[in-house]
GUMAR-815976 format. One record per residue (C-alpha): x, y, z; residue in three letters. Coordinates in Angstrom, 2 decimals. Example, Ala and Ser with C-alpha at 12.3 -4.5 7.8 and 13.67 -1.06 7.14 Angstrom:
residues 2
<<12.30 -4.50 7.80> ALA>
<<13.67 -1.06 7.14> SER>
end
This chain:
residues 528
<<25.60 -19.33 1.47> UNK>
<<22.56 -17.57 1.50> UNK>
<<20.31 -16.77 4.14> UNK>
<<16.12 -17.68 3.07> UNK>
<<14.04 -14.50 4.83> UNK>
<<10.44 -15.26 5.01> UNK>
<<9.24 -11.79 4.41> UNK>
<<9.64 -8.18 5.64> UNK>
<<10.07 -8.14 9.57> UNK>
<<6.48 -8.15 10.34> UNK>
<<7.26 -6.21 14.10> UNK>
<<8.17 -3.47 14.81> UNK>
<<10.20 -3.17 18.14> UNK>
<<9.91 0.28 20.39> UNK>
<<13.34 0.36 22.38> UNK>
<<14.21 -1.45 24.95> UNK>
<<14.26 1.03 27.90> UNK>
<<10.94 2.29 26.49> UNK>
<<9.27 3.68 29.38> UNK>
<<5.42 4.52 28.72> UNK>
<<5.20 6.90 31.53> UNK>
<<8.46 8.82 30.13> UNK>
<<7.70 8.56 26.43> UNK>
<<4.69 8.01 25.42> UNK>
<<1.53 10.64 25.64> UNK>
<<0.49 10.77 29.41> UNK>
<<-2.19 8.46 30.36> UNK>
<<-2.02 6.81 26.53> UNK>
<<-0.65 3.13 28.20> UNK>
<<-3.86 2.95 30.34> UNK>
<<-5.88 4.28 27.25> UNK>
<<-4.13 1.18 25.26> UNK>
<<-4.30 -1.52 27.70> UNK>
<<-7.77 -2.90 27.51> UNK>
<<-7.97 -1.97 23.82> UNK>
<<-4.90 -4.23 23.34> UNK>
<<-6.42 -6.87 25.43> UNK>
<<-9.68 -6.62 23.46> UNK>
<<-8.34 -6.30 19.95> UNK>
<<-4.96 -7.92 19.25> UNK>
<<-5.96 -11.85 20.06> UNK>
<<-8.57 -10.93 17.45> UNK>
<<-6.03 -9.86 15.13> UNK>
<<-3.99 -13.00 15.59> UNK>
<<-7.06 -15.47 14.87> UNK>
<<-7.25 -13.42 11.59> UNK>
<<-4.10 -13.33 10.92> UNK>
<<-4.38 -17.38 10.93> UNK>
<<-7.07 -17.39 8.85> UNK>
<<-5.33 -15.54 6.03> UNK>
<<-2.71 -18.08 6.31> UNK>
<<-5.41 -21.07 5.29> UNK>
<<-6.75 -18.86 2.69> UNK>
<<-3.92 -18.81 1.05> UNK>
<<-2.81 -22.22 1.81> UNK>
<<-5.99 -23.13 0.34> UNK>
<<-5.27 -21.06 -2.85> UNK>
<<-1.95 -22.86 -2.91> UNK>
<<-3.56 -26.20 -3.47> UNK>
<<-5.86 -24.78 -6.15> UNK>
<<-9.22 -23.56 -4.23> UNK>
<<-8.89 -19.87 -4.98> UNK>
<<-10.67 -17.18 -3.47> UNK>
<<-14.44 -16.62 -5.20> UNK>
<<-17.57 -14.19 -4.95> UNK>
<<-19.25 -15.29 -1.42> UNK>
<<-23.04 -16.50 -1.78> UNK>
<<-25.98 -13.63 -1.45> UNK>
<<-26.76 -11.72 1.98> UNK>
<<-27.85 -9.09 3.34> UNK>
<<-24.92 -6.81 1.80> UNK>
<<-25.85 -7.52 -1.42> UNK>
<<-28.94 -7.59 -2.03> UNK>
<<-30.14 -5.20 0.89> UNK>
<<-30.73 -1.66 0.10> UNK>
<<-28.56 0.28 2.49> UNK>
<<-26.26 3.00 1.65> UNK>
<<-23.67 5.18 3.52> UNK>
<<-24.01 8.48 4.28> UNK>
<<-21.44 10.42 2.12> UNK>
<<-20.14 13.27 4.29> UNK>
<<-20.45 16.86 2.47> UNK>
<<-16.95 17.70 3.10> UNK>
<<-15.80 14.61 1.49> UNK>
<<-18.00 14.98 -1.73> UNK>
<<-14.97 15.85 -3.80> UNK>
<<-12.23 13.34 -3.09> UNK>
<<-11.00 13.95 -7.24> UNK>
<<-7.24 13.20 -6.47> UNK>
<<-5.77 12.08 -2.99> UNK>
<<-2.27 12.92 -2.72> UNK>
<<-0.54 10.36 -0.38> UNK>
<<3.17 10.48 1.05> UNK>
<<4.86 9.04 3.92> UNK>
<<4.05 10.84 7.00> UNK>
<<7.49 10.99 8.75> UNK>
<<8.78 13.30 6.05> UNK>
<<7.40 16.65 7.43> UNK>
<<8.19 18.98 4.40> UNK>
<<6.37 16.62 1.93> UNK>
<<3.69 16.30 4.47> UNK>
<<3.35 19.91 4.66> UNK>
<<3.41 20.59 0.54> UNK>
<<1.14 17.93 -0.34> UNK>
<<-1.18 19.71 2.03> UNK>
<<-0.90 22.71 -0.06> UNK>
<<-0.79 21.45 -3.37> UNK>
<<-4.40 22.11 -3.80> UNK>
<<-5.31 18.24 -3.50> UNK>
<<-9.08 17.61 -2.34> UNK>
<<-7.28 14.92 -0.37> UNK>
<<-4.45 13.88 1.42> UNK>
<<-3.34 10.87 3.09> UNK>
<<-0.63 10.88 5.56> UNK>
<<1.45 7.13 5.38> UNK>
<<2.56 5.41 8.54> UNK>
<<2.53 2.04 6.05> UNK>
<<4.25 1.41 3.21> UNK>
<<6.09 4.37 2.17> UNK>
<<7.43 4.87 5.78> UNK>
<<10.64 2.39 7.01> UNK>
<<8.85 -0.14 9.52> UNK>
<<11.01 1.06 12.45> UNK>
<<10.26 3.19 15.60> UNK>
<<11.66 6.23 15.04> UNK>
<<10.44 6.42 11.97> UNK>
<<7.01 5.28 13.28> UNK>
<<6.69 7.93 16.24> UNK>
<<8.53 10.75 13.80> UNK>
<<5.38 10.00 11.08> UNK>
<<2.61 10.43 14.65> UNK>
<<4.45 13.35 15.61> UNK>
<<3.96 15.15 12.02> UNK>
<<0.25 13.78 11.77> UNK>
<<-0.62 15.03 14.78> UNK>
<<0.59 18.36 14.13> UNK>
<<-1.22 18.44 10.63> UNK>
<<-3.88 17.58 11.92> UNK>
<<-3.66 20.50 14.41> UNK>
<<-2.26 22.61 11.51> UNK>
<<0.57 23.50 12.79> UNK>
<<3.20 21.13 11.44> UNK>
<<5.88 22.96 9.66> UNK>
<<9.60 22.55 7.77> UNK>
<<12.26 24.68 7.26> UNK>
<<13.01 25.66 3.71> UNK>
<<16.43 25.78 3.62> UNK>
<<16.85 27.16 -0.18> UNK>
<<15.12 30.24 0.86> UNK>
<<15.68 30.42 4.73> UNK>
<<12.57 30.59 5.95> UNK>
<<9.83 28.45 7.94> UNK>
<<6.86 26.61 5.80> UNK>
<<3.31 26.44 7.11> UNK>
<<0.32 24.43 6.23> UNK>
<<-1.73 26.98 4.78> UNK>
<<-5.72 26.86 5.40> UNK>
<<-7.42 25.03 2.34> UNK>
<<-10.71 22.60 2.62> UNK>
<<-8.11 19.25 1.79> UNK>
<<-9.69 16.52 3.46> UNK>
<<-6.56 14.64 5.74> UNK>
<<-6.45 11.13 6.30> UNK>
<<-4.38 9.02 8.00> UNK>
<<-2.96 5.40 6.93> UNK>
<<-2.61 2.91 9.95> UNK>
<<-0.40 -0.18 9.44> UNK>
<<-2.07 -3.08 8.75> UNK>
<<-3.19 -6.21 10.45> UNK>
<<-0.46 -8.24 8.85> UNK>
<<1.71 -6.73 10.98> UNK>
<<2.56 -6.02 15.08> UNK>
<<4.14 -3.52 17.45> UNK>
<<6.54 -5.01 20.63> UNK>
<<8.23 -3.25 23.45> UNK>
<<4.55 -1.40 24.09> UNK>
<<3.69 -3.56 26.60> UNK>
<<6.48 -5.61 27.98> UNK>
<<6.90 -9.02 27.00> UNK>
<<3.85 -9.09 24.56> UNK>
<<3.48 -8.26 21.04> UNK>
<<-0.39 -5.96 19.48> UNK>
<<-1.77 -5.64 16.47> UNK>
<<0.33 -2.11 14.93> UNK>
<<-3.24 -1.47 12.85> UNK>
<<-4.23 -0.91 16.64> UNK>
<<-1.19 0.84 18.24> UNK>
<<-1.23 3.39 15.73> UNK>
<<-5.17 4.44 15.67> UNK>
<<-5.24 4.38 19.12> UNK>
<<-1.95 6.98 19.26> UNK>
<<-3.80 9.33 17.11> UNK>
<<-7.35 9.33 18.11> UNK>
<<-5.79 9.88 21.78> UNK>
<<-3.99 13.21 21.07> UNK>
<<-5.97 14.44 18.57> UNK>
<<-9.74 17.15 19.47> UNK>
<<-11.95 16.90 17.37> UNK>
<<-12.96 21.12 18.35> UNK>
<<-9.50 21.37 16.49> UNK>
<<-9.91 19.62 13.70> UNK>
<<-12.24 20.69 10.37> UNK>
<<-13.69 17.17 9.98> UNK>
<<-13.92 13.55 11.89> UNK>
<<-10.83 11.64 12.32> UNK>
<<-10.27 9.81 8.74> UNK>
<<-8.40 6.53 8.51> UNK>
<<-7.26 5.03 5.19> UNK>
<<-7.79 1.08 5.84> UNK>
<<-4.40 -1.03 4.45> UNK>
<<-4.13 -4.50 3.50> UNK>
<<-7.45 -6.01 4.35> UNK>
<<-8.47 -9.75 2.73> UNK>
<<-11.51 -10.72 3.98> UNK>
<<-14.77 -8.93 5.12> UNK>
<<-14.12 -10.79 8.66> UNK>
<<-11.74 -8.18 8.50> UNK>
<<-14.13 -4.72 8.95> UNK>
<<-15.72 -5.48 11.60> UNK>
<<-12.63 -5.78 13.43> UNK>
<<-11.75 -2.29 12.45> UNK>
<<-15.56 -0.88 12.92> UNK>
<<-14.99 -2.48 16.30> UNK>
<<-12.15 -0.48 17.15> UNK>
<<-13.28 3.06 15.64> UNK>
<<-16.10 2.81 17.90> UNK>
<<-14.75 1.34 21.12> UNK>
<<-11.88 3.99 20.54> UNK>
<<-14.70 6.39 20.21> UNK>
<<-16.25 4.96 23.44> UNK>
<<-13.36 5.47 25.25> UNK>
<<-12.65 9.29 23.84> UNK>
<<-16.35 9.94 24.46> UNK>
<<-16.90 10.44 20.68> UNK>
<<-20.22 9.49 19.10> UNK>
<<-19.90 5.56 17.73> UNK>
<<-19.73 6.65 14.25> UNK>
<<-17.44 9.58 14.52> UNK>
<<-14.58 7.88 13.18> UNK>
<<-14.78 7.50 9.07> UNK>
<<-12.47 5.46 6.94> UNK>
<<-12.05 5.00 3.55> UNK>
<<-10.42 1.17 2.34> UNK>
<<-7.97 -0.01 -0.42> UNK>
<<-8.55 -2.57 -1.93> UNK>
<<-5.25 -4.59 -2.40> UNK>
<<-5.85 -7.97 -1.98> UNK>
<<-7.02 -10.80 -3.85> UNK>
<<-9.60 -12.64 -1.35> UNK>
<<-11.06 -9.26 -0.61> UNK>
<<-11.75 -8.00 -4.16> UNK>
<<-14.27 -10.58 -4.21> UNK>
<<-15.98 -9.21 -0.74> UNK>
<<-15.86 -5.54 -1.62> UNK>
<<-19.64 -5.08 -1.08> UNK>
<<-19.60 -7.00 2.35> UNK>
<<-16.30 -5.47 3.36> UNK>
<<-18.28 -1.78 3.50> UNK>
<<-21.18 -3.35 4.80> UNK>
<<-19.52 -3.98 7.93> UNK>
<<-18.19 -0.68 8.16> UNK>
<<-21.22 1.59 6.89> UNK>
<<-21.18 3.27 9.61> UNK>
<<-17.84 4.83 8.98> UNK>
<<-17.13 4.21 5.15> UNK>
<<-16.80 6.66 2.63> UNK>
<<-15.30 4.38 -0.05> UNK>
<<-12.76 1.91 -1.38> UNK>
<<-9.41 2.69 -3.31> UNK>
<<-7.75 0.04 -5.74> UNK>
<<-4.50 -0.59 -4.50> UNK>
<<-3.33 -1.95 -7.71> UNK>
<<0.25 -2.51 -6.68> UNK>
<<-0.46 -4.37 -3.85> UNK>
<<-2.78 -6.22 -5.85> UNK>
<<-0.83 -7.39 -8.17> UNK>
<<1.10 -8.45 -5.82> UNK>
<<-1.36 -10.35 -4.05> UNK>
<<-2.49 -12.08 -7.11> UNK>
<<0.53 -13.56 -7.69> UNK>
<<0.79 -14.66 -4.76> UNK>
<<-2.59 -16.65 -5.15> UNK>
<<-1.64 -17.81 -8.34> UNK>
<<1.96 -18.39 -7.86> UNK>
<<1.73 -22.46 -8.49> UNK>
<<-0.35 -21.75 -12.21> UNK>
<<1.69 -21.47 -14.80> UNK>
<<-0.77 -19.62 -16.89> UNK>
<<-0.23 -16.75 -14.48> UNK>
<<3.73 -16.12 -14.85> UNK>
<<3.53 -12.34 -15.29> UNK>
<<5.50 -10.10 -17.88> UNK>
<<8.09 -7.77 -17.37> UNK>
<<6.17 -5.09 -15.20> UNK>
<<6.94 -2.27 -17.88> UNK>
<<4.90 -4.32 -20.61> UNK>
<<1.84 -4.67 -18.50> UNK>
<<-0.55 -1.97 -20.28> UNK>
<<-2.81 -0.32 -17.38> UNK>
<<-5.56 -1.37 -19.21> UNK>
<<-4.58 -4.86 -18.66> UNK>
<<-7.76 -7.09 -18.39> UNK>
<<-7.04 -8.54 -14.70> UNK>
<<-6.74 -5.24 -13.40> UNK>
<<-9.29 -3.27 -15.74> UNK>
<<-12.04 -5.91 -14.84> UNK>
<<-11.71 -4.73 -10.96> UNK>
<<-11.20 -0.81 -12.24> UNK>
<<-14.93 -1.62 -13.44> UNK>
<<-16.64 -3.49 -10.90> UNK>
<<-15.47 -1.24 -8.01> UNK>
<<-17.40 1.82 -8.91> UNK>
<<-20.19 -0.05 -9.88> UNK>
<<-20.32 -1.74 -5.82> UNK>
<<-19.34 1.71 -4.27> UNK>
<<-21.87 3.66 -6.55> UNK>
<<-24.46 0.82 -5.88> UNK>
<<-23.97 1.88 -1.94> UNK>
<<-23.51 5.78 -2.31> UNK>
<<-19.59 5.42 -1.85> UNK>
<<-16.79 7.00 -3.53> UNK>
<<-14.19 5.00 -5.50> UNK>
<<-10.89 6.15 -5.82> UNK>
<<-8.57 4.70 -8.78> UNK>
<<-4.42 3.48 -8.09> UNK>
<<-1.66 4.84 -8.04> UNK>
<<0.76 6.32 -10.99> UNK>
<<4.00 5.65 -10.01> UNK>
<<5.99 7.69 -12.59> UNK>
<<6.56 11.02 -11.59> UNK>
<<7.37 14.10 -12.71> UNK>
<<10.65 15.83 -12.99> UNK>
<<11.66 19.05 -12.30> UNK>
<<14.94 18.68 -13.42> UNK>
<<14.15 16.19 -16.44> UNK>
<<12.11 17.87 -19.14> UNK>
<<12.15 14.76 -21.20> UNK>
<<10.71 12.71 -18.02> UNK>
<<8.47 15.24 -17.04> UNK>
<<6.78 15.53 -20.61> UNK>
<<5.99 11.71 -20.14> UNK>
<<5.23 11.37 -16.66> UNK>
<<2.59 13.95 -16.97> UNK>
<<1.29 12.35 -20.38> UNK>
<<1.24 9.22 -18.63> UNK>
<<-0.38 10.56 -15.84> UNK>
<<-3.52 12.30 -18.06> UNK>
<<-4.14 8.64 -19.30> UNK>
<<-4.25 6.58 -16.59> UNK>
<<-6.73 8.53 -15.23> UNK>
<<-8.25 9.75 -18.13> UNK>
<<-8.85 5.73 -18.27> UNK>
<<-10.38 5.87 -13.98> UNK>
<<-12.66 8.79 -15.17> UNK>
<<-14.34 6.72 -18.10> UNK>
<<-14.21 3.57 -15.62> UNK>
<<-16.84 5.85 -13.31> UNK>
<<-14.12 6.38 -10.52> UNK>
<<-14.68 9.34 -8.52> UNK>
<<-10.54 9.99 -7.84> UNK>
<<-7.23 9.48 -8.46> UNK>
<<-4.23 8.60 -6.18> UNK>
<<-0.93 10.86 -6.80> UNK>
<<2.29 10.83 -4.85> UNK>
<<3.68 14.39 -5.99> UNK>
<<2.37 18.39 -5.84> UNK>
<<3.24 18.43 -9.91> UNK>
<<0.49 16.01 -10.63> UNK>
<<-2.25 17.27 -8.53> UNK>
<<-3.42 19.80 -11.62> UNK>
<<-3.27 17.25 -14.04> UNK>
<<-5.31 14.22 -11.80> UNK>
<<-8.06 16.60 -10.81> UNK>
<<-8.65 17.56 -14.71> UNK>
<<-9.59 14.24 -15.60> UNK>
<<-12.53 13.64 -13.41> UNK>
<<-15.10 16.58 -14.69> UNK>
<<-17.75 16.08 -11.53> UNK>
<<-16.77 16.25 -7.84> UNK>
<<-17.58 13.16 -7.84> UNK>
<<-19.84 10.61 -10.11> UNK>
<<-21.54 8.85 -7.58> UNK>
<<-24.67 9.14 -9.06> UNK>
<<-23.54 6.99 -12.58> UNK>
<<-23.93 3.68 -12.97> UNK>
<<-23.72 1.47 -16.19> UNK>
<<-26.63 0.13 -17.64> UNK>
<<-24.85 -3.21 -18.47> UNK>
<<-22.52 -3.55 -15.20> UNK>
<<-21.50 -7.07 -14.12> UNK>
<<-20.42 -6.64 -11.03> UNK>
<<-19.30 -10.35 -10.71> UNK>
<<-16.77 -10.35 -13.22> UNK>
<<-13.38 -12.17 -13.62> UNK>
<<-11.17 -10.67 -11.16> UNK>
<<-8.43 -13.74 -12.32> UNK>
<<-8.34 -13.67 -16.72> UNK>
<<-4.96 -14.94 -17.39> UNK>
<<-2.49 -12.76 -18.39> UNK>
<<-1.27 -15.15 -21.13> UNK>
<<-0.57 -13.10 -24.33> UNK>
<<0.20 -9.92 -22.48> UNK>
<<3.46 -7.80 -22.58> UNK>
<<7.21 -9.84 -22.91> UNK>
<<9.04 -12.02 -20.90> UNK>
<<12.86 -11.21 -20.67> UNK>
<<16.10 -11.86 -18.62> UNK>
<<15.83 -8.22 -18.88> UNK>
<<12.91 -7.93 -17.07> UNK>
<<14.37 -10.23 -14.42> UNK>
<<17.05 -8.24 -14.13> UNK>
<<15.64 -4.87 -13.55> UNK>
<<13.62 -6.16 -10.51> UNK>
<<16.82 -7.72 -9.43> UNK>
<<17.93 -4.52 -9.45> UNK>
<<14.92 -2.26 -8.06> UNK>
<<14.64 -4.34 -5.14> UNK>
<<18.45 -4.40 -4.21> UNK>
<<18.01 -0.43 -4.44> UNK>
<<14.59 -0.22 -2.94> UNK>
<<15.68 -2.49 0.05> UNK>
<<18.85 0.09 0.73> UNK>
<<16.52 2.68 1.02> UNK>
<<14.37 1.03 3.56> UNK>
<<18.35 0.31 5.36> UNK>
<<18.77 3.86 5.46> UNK>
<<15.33 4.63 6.69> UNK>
<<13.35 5.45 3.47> UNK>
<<9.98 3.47 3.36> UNK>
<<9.86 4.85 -0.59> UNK>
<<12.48 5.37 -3.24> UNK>
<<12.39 7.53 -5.92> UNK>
<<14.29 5.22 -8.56> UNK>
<<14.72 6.17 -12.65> UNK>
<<11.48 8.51 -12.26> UNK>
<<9.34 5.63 -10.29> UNK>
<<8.33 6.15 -6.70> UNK>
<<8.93 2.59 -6.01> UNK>
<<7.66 1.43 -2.31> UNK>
<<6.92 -1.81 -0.22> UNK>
<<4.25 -2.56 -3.05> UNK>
<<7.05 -2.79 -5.85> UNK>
<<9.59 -4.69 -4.05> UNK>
<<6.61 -7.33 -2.96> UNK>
<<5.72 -7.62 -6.88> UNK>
<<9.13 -7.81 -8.05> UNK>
<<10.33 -10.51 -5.53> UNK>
<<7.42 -12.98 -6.23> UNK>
<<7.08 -12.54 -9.77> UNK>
<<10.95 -12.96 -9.88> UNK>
<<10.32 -16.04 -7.70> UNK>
<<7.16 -17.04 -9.77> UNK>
<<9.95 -17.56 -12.76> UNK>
<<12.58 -19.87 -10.56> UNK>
<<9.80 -22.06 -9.47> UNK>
<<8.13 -22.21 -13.01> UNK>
<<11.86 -22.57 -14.62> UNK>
<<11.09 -19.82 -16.93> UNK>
<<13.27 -20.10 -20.45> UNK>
<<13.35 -16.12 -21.67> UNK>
<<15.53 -14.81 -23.73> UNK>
<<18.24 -12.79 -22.89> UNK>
<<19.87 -9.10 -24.18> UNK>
<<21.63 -11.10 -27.09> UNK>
<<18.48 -13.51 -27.56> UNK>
<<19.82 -16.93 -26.40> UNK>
<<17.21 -18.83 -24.08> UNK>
<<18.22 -18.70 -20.15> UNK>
<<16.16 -20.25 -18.24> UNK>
<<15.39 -19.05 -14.62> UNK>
<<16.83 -21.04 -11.96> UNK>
<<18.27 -20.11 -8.34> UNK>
<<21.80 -19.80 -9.37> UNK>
<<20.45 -17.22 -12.74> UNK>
<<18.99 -15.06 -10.50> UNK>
<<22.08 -15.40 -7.56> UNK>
<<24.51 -14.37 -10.85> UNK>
<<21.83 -11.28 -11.70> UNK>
<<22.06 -10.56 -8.11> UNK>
<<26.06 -10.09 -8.20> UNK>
<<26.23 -8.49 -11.37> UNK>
<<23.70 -5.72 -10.33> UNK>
<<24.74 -5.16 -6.98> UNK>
<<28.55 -5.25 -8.93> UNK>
<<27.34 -2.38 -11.50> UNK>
<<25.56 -0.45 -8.29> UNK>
<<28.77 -0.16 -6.32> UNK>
<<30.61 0.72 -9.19> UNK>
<<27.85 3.38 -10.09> UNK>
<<28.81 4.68 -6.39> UNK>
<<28.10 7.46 -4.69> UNK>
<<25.82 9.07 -7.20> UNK>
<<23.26 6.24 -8.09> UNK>
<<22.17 5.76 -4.12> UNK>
<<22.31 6.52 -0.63> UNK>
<<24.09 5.06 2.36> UNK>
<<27.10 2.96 1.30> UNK>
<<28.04 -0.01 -0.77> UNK>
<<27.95 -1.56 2.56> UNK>
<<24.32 -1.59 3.06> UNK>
<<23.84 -1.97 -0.68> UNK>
<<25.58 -5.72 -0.11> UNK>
<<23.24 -5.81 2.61> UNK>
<<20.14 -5.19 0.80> UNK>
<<21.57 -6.95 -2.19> UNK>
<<21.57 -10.46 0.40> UNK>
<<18.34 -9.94 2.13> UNK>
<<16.76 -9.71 -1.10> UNK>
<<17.67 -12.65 -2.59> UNK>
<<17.21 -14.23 0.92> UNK>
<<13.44 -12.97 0.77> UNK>
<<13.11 -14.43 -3.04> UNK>
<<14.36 -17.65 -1.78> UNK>
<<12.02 -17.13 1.56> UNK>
<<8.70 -17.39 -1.02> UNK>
<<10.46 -20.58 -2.33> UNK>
<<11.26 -22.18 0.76> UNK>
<<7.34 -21.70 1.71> UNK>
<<6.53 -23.91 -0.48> UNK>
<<8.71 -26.30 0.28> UNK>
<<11.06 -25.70 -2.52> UNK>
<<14.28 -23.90 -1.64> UNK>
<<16.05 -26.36 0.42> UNK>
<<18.94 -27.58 -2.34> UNK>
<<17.75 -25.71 -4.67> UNK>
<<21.42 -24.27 -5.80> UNK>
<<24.73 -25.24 -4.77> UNK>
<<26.32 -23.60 -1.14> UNK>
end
């Protein structure tokens, strides 16, 4: 029998003979208290009211544009800070992992963000290891011991702008405060902004926004910067942010989303992994939108190329950068072959953001810095806008016609999240898996779409071209068979042991079936 898991664990839980006075900053729980008592019932009645918006979307009223206002057809702008001007690739790694922390930061990359989401394990240690490295970067003194060459690594002095990636409001922090749970978006801002001077730093605190779906959403968030900012005696606007934008709902409320924050926004970021995620989820009960095997999906692909246009046309409209998504192939040192196509890859995906008027590109890894930067010929294009720009397109064509539909496919996200989820077992937020750095963004598309097929009973065909179609027991047999061909591939394939890798191999089916049972439709679904 499996066990049906409703999703990630959405808390995070300090220890429990966490004292504050012992180990936390000194004075931080009195800092924390009122803006816990102010901010986290907030983040619970929002939290609700994503759950209704997608309820809603369930029963077929899907998110659309929101009628006219003052954000849209106003004519206010931000104020683009001059040290953030050239934002032309963002380099962004998990923050608890000092000595990639420390060479992204001297890779050369106009930006860097520093993770405390997705790419780092939701799980204290890992959580106070990542504040403990971003604190120190941002004091520039972080360093890591090279252990190749014996010696100590410093962050050497460059103009990259640093910003920092709260968790976001999907998820909370316990043990804090005793007995009561806070919004983690708010646990980990707070943390930083309390131990960090800004006489020490060479620009305003920066926070990379996660996870948002609704424009509701910023002013909880331009609430915080500035009552944070009250309490550290900042000016109100001192804190800036840029946002992704990773969500459905929200990719039709770009516009009002900075709006509320234009006081503090510098720009929006697609997200596109996330938001592909997030689109299935919206349009998991339409048939029309079963998605491909993820390695047919060209980049160009309309549902995501329609956004890749709009964007820049909102953020340009307002004086805001906008920074294109991720490439998650990456380049091999060791792999000539690999590297030769990660890097080709690389040049035209964001060959493809530069013509689309973005002003960036997001990179994971030092070797791909060069290559990002060389696409996008202006510091930034801020200033171009197209003479024909819609910028109420389709955010939802159908991906009918697009890419193939295989057991195949099925199986390889079997077997990505069975390998990504025993990295997150042995503390690894992000995997690096057959040249992919695959994250939580990757196992959240794989599990729905491989959901998506069970509930839509999928026929595909499989490596010998007979139909199979998808049904709970399919995928349970795909499950065994890849966790079977892991273990055997043992110890070189993976970390930690074939232990957790049966561990990772049940909780990820038990998540799959966890979508299902949300909609009411895992309970005897497949024989105990």
């Amino acid at each position: 029998m499996n066990t049906v898991i409703s999703a990630d664990p959405p808390v995070n839980q300090a220890p429990p003979d966490l004292d504050p006075a012992r180990d936390l900053p000194r004075g931080f729980y009195e800092f924390l208290l009122p803006l816990h008592r102010a901010f986290s019932p907030r983040q619970q009645e929002l939290a609700a009211r994503r759950r209704r918006v997608l309820e809603a979307a369930h029963q077929g009223r899907l998110p659309d544009y929101l009628p006219a206002s003052e954000a849209t057809s106003g004519s206010w702008k931000v104020s683009l800070p001059g040290w953030c001007q050239d934002q032309r690739n963002q380099m962004t790694g998990p923050g608890d992992d000092a000595e990639l922390v420390v060479k992204m930061l001297n890779s050369g990359a106009p930006g860097v963000m520093l993770d405390l989401e997705d790419s780092v394990a939701n799980a204290w240690p890992n959580l106070t290891q990542g504040v403990r490295n971003i604190i120190a970067a941002l004091r520039g003194e972080l360093t890591y011991q090279d252990k190749k060459r014996n010696r100590e690594v410093a962050i050497s002095e460059s103009k990259t702008v640093i910003l920092t990636r709260p968790r976001g409001l999907h998820l909370e922090q316990a043990g804090v405060i005793k007995g009561e749970r806070m919004a983690a978006a708010l646990f980990d801002v707070a943390i930083v902004a309390y131990q960090v001077d800004p006489s020490r730093l060479k620009h305003p605190l920066s926070i990379y926004i996660a996870k948002s779906e609704s424009a509701d959403e910023a002013l909880w968030w331009r609430d915080l910067f500035q009552a944070v900012s009250a309490a550290r005696g900042w000016p109100s606007d001192y804190i800036k942010c840029m946002a992704l934008v990773e969500s459905h709902p929200v990719a039709y409320q770009m516009e009002e989303f900075a709006y509320n924050l234009r006081e503090h926004m510098m720009g929006l970021n697609l997200g596109r992994w996330d938001y592909m995620a997030s689109l299935i989820d919206f349009t998991l009960h339409d048939p029309a939108w079963v998605l491909p095997d993820r390695n047919t999906i060209p980049h160009d692909v309309a549902f995501f190329q329609n956004l890749r246009e709009v964007m820049p046309e909102v953020c340009h409209k307002r004086g805001m950068l906008a920074i294109g998504g991720m490439t998650a192939l990456y380049p091999s040192r060791e792999d000539a072959e690999l590297n030769a196509r990660a890097l080709k890859v690389l040049e035209q995906d964001k060959k493809n953001e530069a013509n689309s008027l973005m002003d960036g590109a997001w990179t994971g890894h030092p070797d791909q810095n060069e290559i990002a930067v060389n696409q996008f010929p202006y510091p930034n294009q801020v200033q171009a806008r197209r003479t024909d720009a819609d910028i109420h397109k389709d955010l939802r064509p159908s991906p009918q016609g697009v890419g193939k539909r295989t057991l195949e496919g099925t199986r390889a996200a079997v077997r990505t999240v069975i390998r990504y989820r025993n990295g997150v077992l042995n503390g690894k937020g992000a995997s690096l898996l057959d040249g992919y750095m695959e994250d939580l963004a990757t196992d959240r598309i794989y599990r729905y779409m491989i959901a998506q097929r069970i509930l839509h009973k999928v026929a595909v065909p499989d490596a010998e071209g007979r139909s199979i179609t998808h049904s709970p027991e399919v995928v349970s047999r795909l499950f065994d068979e890849e966790l079977e061909r892991l273990v055997t591939q043992w110890p070189k394939a993976e970390a930690g042991s074939p232990e957790t890798m049966k561990q990772a191999r049940d909780q990820s089916e038990g998540m799959v079936l966890g979508i299902l049972e949300a909609q009411g439709l895992a309970r005897g679904v497949r024989s105990e």
